[in-house]
N, C-alpha and C positions, 0 to 999 in steps of 0.2 A: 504494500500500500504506500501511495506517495507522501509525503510529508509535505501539510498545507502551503503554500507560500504565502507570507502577512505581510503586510505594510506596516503593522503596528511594532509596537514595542515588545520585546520578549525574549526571555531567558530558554533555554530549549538545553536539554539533554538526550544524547543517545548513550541507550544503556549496553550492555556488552550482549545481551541475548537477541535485541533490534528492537525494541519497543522505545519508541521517541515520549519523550515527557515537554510539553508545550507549556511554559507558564507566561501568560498576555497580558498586555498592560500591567506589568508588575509595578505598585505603587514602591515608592522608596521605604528602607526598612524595614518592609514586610518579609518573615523571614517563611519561607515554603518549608514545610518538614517532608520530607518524602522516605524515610529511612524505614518507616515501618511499612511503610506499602508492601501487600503480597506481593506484586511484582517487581522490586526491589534488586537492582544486580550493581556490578561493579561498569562506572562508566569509561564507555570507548570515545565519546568527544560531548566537546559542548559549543554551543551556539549564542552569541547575543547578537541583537539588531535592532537599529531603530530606536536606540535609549535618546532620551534628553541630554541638552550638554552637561557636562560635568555629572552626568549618571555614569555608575561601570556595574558590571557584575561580578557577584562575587561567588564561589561555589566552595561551599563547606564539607569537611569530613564533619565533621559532627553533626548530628540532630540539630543545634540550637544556634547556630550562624555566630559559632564562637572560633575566633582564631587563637584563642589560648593554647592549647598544645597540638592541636589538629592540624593536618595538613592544609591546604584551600587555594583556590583557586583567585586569581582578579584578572579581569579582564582589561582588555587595553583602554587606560581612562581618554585617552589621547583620540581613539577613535571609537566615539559609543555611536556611531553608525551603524558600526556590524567588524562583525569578526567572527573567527571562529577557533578550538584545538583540536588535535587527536593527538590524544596520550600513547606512548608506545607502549607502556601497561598499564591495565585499565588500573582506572581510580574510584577511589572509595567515596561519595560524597550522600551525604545522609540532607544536605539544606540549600537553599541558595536563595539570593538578596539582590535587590538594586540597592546601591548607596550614593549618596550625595557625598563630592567631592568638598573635604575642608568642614564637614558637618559631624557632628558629635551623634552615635549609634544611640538608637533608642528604638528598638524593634516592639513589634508587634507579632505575634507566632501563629501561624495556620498551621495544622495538623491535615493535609486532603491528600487522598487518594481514589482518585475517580479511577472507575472500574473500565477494561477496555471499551475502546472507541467512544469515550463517552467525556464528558466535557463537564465540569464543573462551574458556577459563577462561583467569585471572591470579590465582593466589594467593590466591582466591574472588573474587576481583572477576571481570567480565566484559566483553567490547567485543562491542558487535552494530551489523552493518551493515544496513543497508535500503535498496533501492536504489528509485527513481520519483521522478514527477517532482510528487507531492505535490500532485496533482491529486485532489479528492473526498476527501483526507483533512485530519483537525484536527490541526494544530500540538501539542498535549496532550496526545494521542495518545488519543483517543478512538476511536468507532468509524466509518468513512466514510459520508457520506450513501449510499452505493452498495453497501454490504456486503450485500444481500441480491439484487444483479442476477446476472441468468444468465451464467453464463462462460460465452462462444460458443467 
């Protein structure tokens, strides 16, 4: 299955088994918990695009979008357009954040885990799941070399 293309703002994980995790409109601060999710794996890249100036993202080992002893991720503050990584082994991250550059942390914590193909609201933002194994589709989210073959 392809992975949406947005215009919006949004934090995107691919996980190591190909289930994309979409978080949209990620308001700042807001910390996503995703570590307890059933579908839960070690991640193979991640995705920001479309942030505010002086937005970046950030992606947690920990549950609680703490850099205290955890590993984590940030993304390029310099271009919150878009970017992206692929880790050469997968990473662990249980959280993930928009943060304002030069701004003092004061989160607010969501626990969601919406069930495949199914999309959640969060305070207009949104989490969307997609589950495959990213076969025939583009990273981009564009539309699959296969999008016009017959469903048997």
């Amino acid at each position: 299955m392809a992975t949406p293309a947005l215009s919006i703002p949004y934090l995107r994980l691919v996980l190591a088994e190909g289930t994309v995790m979409t978080y949209t409109n990620p308001k700042p601060w807001t910390c996503l918990q995703i570590r307890t999710c059933s579908y839960w794996h070690r991640t193979a890249s991640i995705y920001w695009k479309n942030l505010a100036t002086k937005h970046y993202g950030i992606f947690y080992e920990s549950n609680r979008c703490s850099t205290d002893k955890d590993y984590y991720f940030v993304s390029d503050i310099a271009n919150p357009a878009g970017g992206n990584y692929t880790f050469k082994t997968k990473q662990v991250f249980g959280s993930m954040a928009v943060s304002v550059y030069k701004t003092e942390a004061s989160f607010t914590f969501v626990d969601n885990c919406p069930s495949d193909n199914e999309n959640t609201v969060l305070n207009e933002s949104s989490v969307y799941l997609t589950s495959g194994s990213g076969r025939g589709s583009t990273e981009d989210g564009g539309l699959s070399s296969n999008w016009n073959d017959s469903l048997a």
